[in-house]
Backbone bond lengths (Angstrom), bond angles and torsions (degrees), N, CA, C in turn:
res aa  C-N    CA-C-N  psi(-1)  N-CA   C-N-CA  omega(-1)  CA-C   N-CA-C  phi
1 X - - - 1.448 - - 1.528 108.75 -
2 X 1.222 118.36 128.27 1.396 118.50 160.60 1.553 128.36 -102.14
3 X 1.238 90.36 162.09 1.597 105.33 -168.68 1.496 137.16 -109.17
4 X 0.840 161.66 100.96 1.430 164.68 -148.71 1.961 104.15 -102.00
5 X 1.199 117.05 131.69 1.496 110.84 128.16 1.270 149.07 -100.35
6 X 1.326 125.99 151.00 1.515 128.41 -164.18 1.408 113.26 -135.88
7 X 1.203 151.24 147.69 1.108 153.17 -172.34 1.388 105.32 -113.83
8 X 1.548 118.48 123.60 1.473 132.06 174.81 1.875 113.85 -95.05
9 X 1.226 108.72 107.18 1.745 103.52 159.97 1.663 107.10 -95.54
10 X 1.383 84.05 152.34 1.456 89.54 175.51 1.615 93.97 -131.44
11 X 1.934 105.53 128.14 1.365 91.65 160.33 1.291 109.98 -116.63
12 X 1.098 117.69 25.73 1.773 114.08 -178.95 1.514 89.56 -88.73
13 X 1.381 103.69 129.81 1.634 130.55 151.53 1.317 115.21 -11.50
14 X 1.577 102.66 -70.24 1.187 121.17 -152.34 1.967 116.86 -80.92
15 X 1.851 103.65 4.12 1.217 102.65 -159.19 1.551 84.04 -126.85
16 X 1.175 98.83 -13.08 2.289 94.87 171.03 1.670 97.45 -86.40
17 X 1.342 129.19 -20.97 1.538 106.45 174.17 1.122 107.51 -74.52
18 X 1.819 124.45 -49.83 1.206 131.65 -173.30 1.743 124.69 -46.51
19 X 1.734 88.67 -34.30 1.581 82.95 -151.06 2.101 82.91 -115.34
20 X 1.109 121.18 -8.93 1.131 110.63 148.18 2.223 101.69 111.28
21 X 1.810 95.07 -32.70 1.309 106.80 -169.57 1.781 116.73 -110.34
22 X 1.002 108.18 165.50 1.659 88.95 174.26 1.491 118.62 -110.10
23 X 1.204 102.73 -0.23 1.338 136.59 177.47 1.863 120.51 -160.37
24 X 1.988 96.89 158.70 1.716 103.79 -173.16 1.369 90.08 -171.77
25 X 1.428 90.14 149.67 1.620 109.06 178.95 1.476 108.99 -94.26
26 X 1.245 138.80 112.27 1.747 112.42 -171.64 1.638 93.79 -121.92
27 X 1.754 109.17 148.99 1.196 89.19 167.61 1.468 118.07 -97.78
28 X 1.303 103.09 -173.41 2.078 102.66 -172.34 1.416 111.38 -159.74
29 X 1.189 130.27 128.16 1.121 111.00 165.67 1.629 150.27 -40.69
30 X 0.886 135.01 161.88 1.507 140.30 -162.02 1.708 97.73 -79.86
31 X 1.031 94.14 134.02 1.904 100.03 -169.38 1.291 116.36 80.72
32 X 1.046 125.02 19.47 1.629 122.37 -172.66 1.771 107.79 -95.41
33 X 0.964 110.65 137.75 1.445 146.20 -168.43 1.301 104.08 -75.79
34 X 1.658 119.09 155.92 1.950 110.75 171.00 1.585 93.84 -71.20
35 X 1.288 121.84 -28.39 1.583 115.73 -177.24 1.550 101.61 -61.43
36 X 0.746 130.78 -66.44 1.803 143.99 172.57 1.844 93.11 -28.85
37 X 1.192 109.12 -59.03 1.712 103.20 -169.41 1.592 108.49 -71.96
38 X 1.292 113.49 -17.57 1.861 107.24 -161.80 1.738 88.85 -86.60
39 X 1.870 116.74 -48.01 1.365 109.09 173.13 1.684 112.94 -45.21
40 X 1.574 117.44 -59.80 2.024 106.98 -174.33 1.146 87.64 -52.60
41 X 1.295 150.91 -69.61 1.546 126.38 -155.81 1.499 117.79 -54.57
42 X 1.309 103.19 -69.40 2.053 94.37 175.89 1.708 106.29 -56.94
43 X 1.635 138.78 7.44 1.626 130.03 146.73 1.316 100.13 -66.35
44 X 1.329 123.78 -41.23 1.802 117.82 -137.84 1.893 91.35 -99.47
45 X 1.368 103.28 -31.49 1.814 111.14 -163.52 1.718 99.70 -126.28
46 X 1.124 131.56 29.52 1.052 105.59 170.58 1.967 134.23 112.42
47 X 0.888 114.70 116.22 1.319 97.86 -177.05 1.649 129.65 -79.42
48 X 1.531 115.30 17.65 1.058 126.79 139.91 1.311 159.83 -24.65
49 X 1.706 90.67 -45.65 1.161 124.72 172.38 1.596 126.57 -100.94
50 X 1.285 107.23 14.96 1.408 129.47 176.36 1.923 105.82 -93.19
51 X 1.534 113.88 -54.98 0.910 160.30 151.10 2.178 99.62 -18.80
52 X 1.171 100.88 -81.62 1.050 134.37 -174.18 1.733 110.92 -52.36
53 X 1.809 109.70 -49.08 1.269 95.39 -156.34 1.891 95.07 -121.37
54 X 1.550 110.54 -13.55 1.615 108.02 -164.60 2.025 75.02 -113.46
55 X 1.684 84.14 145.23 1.489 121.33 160.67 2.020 116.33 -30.51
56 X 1.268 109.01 145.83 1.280 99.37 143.69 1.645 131.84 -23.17
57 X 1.135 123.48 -62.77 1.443 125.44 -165.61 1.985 101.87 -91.07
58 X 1.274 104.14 -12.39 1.620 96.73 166.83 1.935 95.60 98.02
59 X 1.256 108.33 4.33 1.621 89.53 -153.91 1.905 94.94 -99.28
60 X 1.526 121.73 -26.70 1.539 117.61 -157.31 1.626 98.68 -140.82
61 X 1.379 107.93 161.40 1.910 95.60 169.41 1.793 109.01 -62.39
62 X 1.380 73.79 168.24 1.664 96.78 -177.73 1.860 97.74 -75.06
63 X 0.938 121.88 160.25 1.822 128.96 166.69 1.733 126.13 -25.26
64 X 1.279 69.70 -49.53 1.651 94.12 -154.79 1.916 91.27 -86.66
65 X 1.065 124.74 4.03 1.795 104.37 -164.50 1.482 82.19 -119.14
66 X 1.288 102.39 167.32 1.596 103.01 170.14 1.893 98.98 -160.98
67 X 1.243 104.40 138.04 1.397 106.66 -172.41 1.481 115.68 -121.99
68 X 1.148 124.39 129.30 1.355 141.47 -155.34 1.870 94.02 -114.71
69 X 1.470 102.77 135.03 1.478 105.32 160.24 1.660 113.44 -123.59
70 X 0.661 101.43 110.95 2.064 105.81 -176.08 1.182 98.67 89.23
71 X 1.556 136.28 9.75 1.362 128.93 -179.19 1.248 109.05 75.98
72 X 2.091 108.98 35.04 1.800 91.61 160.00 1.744 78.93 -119.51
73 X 1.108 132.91 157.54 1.357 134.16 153.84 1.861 121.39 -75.59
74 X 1.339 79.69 130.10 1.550 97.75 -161.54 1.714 98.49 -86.75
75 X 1.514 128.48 163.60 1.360 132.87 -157.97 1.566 109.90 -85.75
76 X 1.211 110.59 -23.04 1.876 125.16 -140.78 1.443 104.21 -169.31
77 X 1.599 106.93 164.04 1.586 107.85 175.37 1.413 112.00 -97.03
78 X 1.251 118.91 18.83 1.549 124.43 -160.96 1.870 78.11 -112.36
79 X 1.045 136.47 16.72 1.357 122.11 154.85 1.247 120.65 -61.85
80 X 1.698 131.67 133.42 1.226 131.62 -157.02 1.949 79.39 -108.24
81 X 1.703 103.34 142.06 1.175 117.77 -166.06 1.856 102.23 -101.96
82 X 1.309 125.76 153.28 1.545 107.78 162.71 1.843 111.63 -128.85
83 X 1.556 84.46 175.33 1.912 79.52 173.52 1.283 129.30 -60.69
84 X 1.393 124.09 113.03 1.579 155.87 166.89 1.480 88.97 108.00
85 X 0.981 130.49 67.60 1.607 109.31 154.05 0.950 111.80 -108.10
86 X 1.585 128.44 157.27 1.641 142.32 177.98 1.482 113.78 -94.46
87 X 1.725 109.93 102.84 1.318 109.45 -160.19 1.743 77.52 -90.91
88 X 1.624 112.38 140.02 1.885 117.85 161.81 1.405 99.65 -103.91
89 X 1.116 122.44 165.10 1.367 133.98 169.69 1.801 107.63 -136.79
90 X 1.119 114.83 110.17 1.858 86.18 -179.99 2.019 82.72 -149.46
91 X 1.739 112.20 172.35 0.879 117.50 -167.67 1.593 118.17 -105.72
92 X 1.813 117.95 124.93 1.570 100.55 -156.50 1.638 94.83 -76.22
93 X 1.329 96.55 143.74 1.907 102.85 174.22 1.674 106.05 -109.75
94 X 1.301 124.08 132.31 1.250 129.43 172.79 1.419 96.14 -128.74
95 X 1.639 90.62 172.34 1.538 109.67 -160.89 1.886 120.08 122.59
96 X 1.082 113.57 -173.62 1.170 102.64 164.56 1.829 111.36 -177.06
C-alpha cells in the first residue's frame, strides 16, 4: 500500500478548539478522497467531526463547509487528493 502526505488547514473556529492545531500533515493513502481525509481525521480527533463536516447520508460536505485544495475550492468530497496538497476546510457564511 502506498502512502501520500497532505496538509490539513482548518479555518473553522470551532475545529482549532476541538482539534487543538490550525494546521497537520496526515498521511493517507494514494487515491484517497476529501471523504477519505474528513474520515482519518474524525479516527485521529474524534467522531465529531464526521458529524460536523459530511451530510446526513455520510456521502458529501454538509452546506455550510466548503473545502479548498491549493486554495481553489473543490465541488464535492469525492475529490481525489495528491502528494503535498493543502486540504482548507473553512465555513461558507452568507448573508449580508
Amino acid at each position: 500500500m502506498k502512502y501520500i502526505k497532505v496538509r490539513v488547514r482548518y479555518l473553522i473556529p470551532y475545529f482549532k478548539k476541538l482539534i487543538g492545531v490550525d494546521e497537520e500533515t496526515i498521511e493517507v493513502e494514494v487515491g484517497s478522497t476529501v471523504k477519505d481525509i474528513i474520515v482519518k481525521l474524525s479516527e485521529i480527533h474524534g467522531k465529531e467531526i464526521l458529524v460536523y463536516m459530511l451530510d446526513d447520508d455520510k456521502k458529501d460536505l454538509r452546506e455550510n463547509v466548503l473545502c479548498m485544495i491549493n486554495d481553489v475550492v473543490v465541488p464535492n468530497a469525492k475529490y481525489v487528493v495528491k502528494d503535498g496538497d493543502t486540504i482548507t476546510f473553512l465555513i461558507a457564511v452568507d448573508g449580508g
